[in-house]
C-alpha positions as CSV (number, residue, x, y, z in Angstrom):
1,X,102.8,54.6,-3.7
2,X,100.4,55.3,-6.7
3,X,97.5,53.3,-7.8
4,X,99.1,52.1,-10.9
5,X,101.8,50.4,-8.3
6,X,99.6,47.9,-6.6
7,X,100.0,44.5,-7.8
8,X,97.1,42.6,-9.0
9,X,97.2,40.4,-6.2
10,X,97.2,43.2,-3.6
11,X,94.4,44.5,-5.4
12,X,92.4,41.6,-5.7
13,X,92.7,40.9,-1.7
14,X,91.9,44.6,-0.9
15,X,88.8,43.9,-3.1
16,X,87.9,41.2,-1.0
17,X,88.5,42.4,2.1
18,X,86.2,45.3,1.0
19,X,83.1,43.8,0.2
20,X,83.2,41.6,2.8
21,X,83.4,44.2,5.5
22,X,80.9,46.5,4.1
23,X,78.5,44.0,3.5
24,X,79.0,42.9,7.2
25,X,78.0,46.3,7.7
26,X,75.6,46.8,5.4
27,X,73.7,43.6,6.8
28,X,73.9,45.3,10.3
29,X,72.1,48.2,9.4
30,X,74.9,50.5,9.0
31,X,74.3,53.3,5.9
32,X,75.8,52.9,3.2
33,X,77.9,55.4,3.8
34,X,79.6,53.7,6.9
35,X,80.2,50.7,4.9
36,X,82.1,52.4,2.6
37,X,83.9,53.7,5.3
38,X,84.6,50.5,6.8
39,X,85.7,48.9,3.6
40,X,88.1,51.5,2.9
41,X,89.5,51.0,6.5
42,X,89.9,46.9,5.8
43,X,91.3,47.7,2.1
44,X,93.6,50.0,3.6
45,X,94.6,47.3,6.3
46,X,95.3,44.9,3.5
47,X,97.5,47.5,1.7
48,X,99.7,47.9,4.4
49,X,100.5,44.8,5.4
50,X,101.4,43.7,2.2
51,X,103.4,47.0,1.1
52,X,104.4,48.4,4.7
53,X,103.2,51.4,3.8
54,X,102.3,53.4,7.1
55,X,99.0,53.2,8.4
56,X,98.0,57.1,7.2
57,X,99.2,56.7,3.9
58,X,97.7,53.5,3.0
59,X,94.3,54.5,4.2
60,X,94.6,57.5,2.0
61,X,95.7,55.9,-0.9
62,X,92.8,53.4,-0.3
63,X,90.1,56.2,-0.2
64,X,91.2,57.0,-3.7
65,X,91.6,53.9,-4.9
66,X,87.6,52.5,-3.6
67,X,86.8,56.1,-5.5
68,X,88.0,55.0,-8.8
69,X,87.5,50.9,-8.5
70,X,84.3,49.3,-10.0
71,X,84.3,46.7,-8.3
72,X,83.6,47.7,-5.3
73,X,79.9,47.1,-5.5
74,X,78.0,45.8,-2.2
């Protein structure tokens, strides 16, 4: 799956799912790097259970789609 194949409304939850988590993190303490990390991991959680795209691949396609989204501000 390509970034230009997620639907708006995927996008919009993985956006939200995101933030949320990496400010959680963020408001922990964690760097900013970990949230990143983190939100890329809920992002990619969202992606897969609304495309079934395997865990692996969704993550992936997740990291480059937080790399070129900006929104993604926390």
């Amino acid at each position: 799956m390509t970034l230009q194949e997620i639907d708006a409304s995927t996008s919009c939850m993985m956006v939200e799912a995101f933030i949320e988590t990496a400010q959680e993190t963020r408001a922990r303490s964690g760097s900013r790097l970990q949230a990143l990390r983190e939100g890329v991991v809920a992002a990619s959680m969202v992606l897969s259970a609304f495309t079934g795209m395997p865990d692996e691949e969704a993550r992936e396609t997740a990291r480059i789609w937080a790399q070129s989204n900006k929104e993604l501000e926390f």
